[in-house]
C-alpha positions as CSV (number, residue, x, y, z in Angstrom):
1,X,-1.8,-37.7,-193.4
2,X,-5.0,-39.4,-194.1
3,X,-7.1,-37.8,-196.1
4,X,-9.5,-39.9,-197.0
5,X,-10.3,-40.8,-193.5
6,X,-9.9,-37.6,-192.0
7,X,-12.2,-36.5,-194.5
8,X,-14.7,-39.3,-193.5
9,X,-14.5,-38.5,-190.0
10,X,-14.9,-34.5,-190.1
11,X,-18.3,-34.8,-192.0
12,X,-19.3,-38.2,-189.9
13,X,-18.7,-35.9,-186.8
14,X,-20.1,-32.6,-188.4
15,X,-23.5,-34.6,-189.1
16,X,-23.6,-36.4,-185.7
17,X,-24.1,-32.6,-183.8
18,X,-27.2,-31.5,-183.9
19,X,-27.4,-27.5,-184.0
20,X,-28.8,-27.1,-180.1
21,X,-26.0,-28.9,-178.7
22,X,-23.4,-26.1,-179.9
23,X,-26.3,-23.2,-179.3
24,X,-27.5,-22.6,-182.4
25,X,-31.1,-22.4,-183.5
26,X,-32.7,-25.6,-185.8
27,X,-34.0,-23.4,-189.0
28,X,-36.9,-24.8,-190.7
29,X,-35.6,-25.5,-193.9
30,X,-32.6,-27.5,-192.4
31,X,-32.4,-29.9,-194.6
32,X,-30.0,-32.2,-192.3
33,X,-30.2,-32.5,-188.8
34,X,-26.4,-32.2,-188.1
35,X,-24.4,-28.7,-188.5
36,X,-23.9,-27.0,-192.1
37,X,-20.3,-26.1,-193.4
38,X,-20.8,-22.7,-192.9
39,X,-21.5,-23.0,-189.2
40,X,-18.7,-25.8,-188.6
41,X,-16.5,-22.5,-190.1
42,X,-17.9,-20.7,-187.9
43,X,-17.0,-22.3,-184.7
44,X,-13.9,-23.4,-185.7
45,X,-12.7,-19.9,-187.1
46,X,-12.1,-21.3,-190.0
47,X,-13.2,-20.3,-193.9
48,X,-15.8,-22.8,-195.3
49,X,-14.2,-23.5,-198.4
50,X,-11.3,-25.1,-196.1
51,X,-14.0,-26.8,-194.4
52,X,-15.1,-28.2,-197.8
53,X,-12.1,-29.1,-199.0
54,X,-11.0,-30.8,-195.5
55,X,-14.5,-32.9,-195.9
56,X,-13.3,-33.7,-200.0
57,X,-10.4,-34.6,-198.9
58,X,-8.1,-31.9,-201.0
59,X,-7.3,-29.9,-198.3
60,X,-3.5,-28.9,-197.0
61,X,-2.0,-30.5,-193.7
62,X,-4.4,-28.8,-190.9
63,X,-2.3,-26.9,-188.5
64,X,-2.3,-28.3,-184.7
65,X,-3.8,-24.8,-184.0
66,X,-6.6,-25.5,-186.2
67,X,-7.2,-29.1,-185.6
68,X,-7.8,-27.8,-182.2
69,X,-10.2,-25.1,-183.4
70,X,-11.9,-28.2,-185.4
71,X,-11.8,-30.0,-181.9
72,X,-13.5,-27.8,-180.2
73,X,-16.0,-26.8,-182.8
74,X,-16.9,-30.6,-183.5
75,X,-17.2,-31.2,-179.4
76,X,-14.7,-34.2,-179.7
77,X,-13.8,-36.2,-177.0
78,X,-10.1,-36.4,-175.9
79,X,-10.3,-40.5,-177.7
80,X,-11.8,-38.7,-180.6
81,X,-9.9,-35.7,-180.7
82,X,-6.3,-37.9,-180.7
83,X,-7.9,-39.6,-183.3
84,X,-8.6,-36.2,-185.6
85,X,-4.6,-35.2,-184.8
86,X,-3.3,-38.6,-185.8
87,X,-5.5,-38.8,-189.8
88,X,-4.2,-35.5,-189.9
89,X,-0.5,-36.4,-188.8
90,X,0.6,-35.2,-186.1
91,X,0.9,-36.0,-182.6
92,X,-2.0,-35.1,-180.2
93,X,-0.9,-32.5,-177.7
94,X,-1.2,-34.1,-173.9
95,X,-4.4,-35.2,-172.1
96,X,-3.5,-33.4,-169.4
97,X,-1.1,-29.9,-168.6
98,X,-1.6,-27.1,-171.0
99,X,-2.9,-28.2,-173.6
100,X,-5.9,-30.1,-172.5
101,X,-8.8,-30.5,-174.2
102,X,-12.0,-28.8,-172.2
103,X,-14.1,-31.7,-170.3
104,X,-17.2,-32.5,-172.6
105,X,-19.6,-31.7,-170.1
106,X,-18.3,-28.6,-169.3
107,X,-18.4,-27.8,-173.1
108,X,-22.1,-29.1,-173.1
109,X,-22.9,-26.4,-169.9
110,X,-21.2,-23.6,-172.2
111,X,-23.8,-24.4,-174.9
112,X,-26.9,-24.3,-172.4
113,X,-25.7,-21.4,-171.2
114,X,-26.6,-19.3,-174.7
115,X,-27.8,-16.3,-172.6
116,X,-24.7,-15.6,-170.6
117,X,-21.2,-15.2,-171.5
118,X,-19.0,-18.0,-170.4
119,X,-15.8,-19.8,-170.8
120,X,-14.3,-23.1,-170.0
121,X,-11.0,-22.5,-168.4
122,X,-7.5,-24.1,-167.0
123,X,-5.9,-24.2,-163.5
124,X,-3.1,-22.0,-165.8
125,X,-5.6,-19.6,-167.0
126,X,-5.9,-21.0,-170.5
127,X,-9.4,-20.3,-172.1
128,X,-10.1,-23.9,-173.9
129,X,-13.6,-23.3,-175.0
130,X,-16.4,-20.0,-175.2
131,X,-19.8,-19.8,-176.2
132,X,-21.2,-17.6,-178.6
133,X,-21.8,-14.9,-176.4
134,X,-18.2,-15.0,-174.8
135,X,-17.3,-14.2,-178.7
136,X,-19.6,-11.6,-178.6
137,X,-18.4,-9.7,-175.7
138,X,-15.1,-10.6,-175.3
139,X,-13.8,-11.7,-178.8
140,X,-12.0,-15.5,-179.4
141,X,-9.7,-16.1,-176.7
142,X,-9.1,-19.8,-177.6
143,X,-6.2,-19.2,-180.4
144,X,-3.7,-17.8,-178.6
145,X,-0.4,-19.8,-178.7
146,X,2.9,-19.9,-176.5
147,X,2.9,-17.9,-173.3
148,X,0.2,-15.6,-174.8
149,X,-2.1,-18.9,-174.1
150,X,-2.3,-18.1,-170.3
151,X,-4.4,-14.7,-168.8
152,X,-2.3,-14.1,-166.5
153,X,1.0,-13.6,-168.7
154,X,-0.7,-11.8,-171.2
155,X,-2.3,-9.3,-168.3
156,X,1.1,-8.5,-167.2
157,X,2.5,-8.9,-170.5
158,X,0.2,-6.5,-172.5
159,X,-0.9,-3.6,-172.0
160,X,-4.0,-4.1,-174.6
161,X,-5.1,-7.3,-172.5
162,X,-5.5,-4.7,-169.7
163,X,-7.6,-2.1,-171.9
164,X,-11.0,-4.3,-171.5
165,X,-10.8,-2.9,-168.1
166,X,-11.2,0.6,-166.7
167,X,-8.0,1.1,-164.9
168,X,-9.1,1.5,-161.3
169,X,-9.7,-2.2,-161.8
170,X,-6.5,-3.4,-162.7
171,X,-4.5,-4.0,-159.0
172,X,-7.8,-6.0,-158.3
173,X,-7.7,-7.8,-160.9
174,X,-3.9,-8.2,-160.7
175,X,-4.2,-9.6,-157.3
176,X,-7.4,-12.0,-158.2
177,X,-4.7,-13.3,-160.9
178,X,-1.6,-13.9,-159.1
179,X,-3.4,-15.3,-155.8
180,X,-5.4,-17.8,-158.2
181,X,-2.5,-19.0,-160.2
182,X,-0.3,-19.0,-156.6
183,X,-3.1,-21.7,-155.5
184,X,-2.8,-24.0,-158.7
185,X,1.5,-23.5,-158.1
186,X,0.4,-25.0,-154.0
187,X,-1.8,-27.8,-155.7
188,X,0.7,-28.8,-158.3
189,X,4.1,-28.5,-156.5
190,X,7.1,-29.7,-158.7
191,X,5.2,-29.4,-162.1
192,X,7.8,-28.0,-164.1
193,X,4.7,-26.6,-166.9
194,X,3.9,-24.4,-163.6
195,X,7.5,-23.7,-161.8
196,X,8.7,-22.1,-165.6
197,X,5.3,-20.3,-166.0
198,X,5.7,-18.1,-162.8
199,X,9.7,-18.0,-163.5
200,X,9.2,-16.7,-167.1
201,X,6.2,-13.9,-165.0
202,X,9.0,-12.8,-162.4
203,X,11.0,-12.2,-165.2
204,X,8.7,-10.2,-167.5
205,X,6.5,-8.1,-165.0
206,X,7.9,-5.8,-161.5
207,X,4.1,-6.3,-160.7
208,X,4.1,-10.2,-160.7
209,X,7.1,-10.5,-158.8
210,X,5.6,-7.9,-156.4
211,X,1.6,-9.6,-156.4
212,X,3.9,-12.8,-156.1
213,X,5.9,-12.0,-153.6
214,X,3.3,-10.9,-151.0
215,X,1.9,-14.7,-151.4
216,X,-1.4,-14.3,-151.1
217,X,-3.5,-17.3,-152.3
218,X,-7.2,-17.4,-153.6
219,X,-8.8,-20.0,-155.4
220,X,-11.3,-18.1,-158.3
221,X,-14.9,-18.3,-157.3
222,X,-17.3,-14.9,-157.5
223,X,-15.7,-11.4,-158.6
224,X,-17.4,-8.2,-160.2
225,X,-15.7,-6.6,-163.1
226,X,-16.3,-3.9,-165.9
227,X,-15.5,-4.7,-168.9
228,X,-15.2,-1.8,-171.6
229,X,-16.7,-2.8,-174.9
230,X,-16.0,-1.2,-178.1
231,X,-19.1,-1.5,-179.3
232,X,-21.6,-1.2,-176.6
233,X,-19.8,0.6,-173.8
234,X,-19.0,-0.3,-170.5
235,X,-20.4,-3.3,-168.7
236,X,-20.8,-4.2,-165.1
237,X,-20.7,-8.7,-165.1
238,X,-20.7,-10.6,-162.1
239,X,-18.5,-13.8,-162.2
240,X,-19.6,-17.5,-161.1
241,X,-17.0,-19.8,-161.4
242,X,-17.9,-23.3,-161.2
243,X,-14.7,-25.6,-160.6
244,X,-14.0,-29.0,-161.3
245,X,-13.0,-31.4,-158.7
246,X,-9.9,-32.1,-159.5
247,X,-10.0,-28.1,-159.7
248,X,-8.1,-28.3,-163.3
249,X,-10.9,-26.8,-165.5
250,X,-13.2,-24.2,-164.2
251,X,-16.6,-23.0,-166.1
252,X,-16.7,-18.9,-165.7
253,X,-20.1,-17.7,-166.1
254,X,-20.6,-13.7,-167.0
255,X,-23.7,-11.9,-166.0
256,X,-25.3,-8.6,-166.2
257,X,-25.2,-6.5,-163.1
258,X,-27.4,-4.0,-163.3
259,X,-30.7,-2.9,-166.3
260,X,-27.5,-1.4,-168.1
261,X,-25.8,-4.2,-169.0
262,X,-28.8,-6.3,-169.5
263,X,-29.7,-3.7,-172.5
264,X,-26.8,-3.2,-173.9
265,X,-25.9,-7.4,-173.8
266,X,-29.6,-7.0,-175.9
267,X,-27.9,-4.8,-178.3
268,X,-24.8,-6.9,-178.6
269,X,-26.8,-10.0,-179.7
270,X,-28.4,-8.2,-182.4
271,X,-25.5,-6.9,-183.8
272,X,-24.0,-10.3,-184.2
273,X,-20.4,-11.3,-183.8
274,X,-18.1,-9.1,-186.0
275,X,-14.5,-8.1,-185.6
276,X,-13.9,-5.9,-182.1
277,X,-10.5,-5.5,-182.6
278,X,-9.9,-7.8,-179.3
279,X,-6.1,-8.0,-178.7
280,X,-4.4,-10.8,-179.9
């Protein structure tokens, strides 16, 4: 580990971002134009004294999970985000597969979009970057780790992942799912990350293998769902997905259906971004 440079590098990058570009408002007694501690911390999901001690250079080995956090936070590049894993020690997890890093621009799009929820997303259904508002409504969904990293396992896997939606929904949904992640199996025939994904789903859920089995395929593009809120109560979000060409990372955009929603999305940003007891 490199601590000295990896210390250099955080607060180089930390300075470089200018508060906008991640969503957050420029407050008039900023007295630097790049991003405080405190809201590196909070991005990354991380305590600022870490933070400080990373940028000192006293800090512990970061974690993998938490140099990607920092990743994310610090909208690295894939160059500059190998770059963070290797002062820090380890090996940077693949460019491509599962544990890609979300495209910058899509990352920049999440940040414009400050007024609706949304999420960068995988072909597998791994949530690699949210906006403040996605925290808001739908709690972090980026530090998941193992199987747990994928929607689809944990839907079938969990009951609680199926609790943020009333239950009238959930064969819908269920089907949306299965047809989306039977299209990315058709596009990336033989990859063994996708061949043990769905084997490892047969063998956990009867209602994968039975969604599965009636091979219906459907790449994700518009849906309406409820989601049920802890806070604020049910709301009705339309769903604009925006894919990628290569159709590995998709940009899901949340917006309110109805007055309803629009209020009570209103209320949520004034209550601010606490703990929802989201399932993890």
């Amino acid at each position: 580990m490199q601590r000295d440079q990896l210390a250099d590098f955080v607060r180089r990058r930390r300075l470089a971002i200018r508060p906008a570009e991640v969503g957050l408002a420029d407050g008039p007694r900023r007295r630097t134009s790049g991003l405080r501690r405190e809201e590196v911390a909070m991005l990354a999901g991380m305590s600022v004294d870490y933070v400080v001690r990373l940028e000192q250079g006293r800090s512990s080995q970061p974690s993998t999970q938490l140099l990607g956090a920092l990743s994310r936070a610090l909208r690295l590049t894939e160059d500059e985000r190998a770059h963070l894993f290797h002062l820090a020690g380890h090996q940077p997890p693949p460019a491509d597969g599962t544990a890609r890093l979300a495209r910058a621009g899509l990352v920049r799009m999440l940040d414009l979009l400050d007024g609706a929820s949304a999420v960068v997303i995988s072909d597998l259904g791994e949530v690699l970057a949210q906006n403040r508002m996605s925290l808001l409504v739908s709690g972090e969904l980026t530090g998941f780790g193992g199987d747990r990293r994928y929607l689809t396992y944990r839907w079938f896997t969990e009951a609680g992942a199926r609790a943020v939606h009333p239950p009238e929904e959930h064969e819908h949904h269920g089907r949306t799912l299965v047809a989306d992640l039977r299209a990315t199996a058709g596009r990336r025939a033989g990859d063994p990350v996708v061949t043990a994904l769905v084997a490892r789903l047969r063998a956990a859920s009867a209602d994968f293998r039975r969604f599965w089995d009636e091979h219906e395929v459907a790449v994700r593009r518009a849906d309406r769902k409820t989601l049920l809120h802890p806070r604020v109560g049910p709301l009705l979000m339309d769903c604009e997905t925006l894919v990628t060409p290569d159709l590995r990372q998709s940009l899901l955009v949340l917006t309110p259906a109805n007055a309803e929603t629009r209020e009570r999305l209103d209320l949520l940003r004034v209550v601010g971004i606490e703990e929802f007891g989201v399932p993890r």
